[in-house]
C-alpha positions as CSV (number, residue, x, y, z in Angstrom):
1,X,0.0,0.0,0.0
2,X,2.6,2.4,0.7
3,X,4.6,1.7,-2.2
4,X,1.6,2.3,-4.6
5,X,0.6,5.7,-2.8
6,X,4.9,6.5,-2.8
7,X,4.6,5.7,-7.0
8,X,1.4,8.3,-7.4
9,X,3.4,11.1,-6.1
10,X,5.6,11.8,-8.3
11,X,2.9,11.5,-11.0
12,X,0.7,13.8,-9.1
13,X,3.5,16.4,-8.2
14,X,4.4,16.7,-12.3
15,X,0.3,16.9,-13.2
16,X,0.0,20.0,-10.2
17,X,3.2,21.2,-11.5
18,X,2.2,21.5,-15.2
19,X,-1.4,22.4,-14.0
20,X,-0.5,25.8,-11.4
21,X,2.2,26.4,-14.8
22,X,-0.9,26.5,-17.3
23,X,-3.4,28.4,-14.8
24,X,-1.0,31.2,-14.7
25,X,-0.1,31.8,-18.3
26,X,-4.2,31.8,-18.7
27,X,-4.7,33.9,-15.8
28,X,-2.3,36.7,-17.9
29,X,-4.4,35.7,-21.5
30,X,-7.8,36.1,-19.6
31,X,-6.4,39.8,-18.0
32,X,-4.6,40.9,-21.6
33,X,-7.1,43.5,-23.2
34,X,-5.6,42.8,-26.3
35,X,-7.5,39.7,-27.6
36,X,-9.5,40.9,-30.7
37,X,-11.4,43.0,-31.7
38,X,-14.4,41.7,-29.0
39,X,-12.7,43.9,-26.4
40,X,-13.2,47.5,-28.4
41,X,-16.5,46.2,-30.3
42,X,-16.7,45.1,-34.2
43,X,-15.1,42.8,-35.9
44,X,-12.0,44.7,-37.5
45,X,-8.9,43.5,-36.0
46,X,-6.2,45.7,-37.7
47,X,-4.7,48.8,-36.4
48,X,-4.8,50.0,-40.0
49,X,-8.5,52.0,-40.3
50,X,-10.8,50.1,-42.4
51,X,-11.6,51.1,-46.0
52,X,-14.3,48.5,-47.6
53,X,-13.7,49.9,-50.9
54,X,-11.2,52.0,-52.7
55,X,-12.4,55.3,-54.6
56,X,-10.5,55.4,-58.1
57,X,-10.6,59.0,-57.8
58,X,-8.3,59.5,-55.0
59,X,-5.6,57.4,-57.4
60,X,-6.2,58.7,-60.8
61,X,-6.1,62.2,-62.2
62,X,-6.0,61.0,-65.8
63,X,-9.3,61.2,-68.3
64,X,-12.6,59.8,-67.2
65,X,-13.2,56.5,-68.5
66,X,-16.0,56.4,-71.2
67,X,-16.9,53.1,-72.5
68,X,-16.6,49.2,-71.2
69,X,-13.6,47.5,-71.0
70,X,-14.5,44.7,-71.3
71,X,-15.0,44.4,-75.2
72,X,-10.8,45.7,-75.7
73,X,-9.4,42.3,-75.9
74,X,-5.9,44.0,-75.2
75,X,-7.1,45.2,-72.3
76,X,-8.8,42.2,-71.0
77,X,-5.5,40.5,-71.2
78,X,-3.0,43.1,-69.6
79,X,-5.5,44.5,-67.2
80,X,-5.0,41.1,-64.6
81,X,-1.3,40.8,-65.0
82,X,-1.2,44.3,-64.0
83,X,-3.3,44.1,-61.2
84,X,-1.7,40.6,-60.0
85,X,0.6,41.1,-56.9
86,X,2.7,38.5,-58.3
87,X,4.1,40.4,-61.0
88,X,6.4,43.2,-59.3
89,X,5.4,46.9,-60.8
90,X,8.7,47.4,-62.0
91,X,7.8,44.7,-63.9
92,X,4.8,46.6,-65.2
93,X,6.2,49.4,-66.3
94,X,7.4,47.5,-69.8
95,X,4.2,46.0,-70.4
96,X,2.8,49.4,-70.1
97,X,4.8,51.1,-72.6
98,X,4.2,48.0,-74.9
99,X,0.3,48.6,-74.6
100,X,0.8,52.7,-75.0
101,X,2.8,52.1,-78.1
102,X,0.1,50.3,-80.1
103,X,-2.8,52.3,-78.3
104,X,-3.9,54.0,-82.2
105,X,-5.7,57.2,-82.0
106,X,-7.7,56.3,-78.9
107,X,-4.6,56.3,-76.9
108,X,-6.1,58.8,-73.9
109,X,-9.3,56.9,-73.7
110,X,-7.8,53.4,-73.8
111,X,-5.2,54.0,-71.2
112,X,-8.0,55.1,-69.3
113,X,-9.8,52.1,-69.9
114,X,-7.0,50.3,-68.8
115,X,-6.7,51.6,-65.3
116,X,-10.3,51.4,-64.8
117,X,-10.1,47.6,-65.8
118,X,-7.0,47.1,-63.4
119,X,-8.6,49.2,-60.4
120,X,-11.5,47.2,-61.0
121,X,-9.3,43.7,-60.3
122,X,-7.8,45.1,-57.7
123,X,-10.7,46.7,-55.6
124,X,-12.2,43.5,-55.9
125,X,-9.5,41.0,-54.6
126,X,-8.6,43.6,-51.9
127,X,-12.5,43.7,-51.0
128,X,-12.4,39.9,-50.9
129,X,-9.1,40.4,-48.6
130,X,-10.7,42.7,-46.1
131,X,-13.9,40.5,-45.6
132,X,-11.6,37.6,-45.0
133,X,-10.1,39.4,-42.1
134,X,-13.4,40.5,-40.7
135,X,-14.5,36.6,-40.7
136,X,-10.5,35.6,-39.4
137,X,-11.3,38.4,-36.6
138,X,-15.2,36.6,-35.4
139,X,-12.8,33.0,-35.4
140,X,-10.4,34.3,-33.0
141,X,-12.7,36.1,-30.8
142,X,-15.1,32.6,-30.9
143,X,-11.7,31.1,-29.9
144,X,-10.9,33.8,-26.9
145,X,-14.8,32.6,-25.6
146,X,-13.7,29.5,-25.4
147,X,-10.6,30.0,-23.9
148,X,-12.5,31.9,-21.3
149,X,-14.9,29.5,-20.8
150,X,-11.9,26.6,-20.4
151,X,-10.5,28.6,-17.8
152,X,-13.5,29.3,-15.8
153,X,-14.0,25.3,-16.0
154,X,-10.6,24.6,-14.9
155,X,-11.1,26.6,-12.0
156,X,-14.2,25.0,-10.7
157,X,-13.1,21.6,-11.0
158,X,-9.6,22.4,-9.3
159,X,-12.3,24.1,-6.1
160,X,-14.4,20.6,-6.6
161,X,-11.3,18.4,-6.7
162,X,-11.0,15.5,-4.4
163,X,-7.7,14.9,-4.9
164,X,-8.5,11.8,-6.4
165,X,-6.5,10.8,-9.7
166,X,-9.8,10.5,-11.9
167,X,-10.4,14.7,-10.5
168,X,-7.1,15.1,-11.6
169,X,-7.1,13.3,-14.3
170,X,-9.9,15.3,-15.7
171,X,-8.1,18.6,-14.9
172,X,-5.1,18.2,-16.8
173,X,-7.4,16.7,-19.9
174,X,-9.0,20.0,-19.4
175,X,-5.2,21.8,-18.9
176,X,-4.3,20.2,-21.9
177,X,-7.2,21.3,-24.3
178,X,-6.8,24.9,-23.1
179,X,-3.1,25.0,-24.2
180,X,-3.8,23.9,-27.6
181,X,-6.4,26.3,-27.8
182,X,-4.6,29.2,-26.2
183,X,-1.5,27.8,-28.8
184,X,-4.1,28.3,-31.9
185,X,-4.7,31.5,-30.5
186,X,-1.4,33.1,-30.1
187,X,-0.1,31.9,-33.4
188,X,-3.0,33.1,-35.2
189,X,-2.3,36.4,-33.7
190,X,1.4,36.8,-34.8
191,X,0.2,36.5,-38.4
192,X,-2.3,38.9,-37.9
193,X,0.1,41.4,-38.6
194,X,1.1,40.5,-42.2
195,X,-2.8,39.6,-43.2
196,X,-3.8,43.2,-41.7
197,X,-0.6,44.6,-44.3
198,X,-2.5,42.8,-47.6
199,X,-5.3,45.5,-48.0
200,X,-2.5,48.4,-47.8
201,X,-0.8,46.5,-50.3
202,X,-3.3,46.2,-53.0
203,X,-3.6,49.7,-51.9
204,X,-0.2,50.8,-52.7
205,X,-0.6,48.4,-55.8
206,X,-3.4,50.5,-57.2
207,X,-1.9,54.2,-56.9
208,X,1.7,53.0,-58.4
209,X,0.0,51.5,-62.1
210,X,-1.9,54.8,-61.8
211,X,1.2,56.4,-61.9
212,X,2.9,54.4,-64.1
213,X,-0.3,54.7,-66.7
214,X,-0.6,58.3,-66.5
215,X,3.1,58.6,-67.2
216,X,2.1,57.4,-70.8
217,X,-0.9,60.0,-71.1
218,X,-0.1,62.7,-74.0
């Protein structure tokens, strides 16, 4: 008898060990005001303000576009590459010139075109980007319930504990599926940053083939 109880402890002493290690680390999650965007209301994560859509007007001071795009086959082609973050803008440029060269009479108008057809792609994927984040942002702050909730559950079965190796047994089970959560959690949040960037960049994206298709305007 004494040899079994002597062969629980050290079992036991590692389980509270690893147990009074995990309630702290979610003692200082559940206090840290910076889980998502629940704790200042909405679902926009990002330090960066939110912009839904971008306004063509604030990028291009060339001629207003009269006409669809969509029926210049040049443009059709050249209008995706341009607006693909794949392809870097110095990279553009060329492919630019190459469409300005060939542009006929209707040079002004089809340069315009090809902007509008560009901003078009652009404003798009970038809207497609920003609503991603707001339904990455309603995930994480699901997840931070749930971590609450974990945590609150940990704490009432370490007050109803027995002492007993099924109490504690249920306890770390409970330990262990609020680490993996809280793991989720954290690395979810480091790349945060970079997915709060992407809108910016198709931003950026936008106003630098403006620039580079006004350039070609007479």
């Amino acid at each position: 008898m004494h040899s079994a109880h002597s062969g629980d402890r050290p079992r036991r002493s590692g389980r509270l060990a690893a147990m009074a290690l995990a309630a702290l680390v979610a003692a200082s999650f559940i206090a840290d005001p910076r889980p998502v965007a629940a704790a200042t209301g909405g679902d926009w994560p990002c330090i960066q303000r939110k912009v839904a859509r971008l306004s063509i007007g604030q990028m291009w001071s060339g001629p207003l576009v009269e006409g669809e795009w969509q029926a210049d086959a040049a443009i059709r082609d050249l209008a995706p590459k341009l607006a693909s973050r794949r392809l870097p803008v110095e990279e553009a440029a060329p492919l630019i010139d190459a469409f300005a060269s060939t542009a006929g009479a209707d040079k002004g108008q089809r340069l315009a075109m090809l902007f509008a057809a560009t901003f078009e792609i652009i404003d798009r994927d970038r809207a497609s980007v920003v609503a991603g984040i707001e339904r990455y942002s309603k995930r994480q702050q699901a997840l931070a319930a749930r971590i609450g909730d974990e945590h609150l559950k940990i704490a009432e079965l370490k007050r109803s504990s027995d002492g007993s190796n099924p109490a504690l047994d249920r306890i770390e089970d409970a330990e262990v599926a609020l680490n993996w959560d809280m793991r989720i959690y954290e690395e979810r949040e480091r790349s945060l940053t970079y997915v709060c960037e992407v809108p910016v960049l198709y931003e950026q994206r936008a106003f630098a083939i403006a620039k580079l298709i006004e350039a070609k305007l007479d």
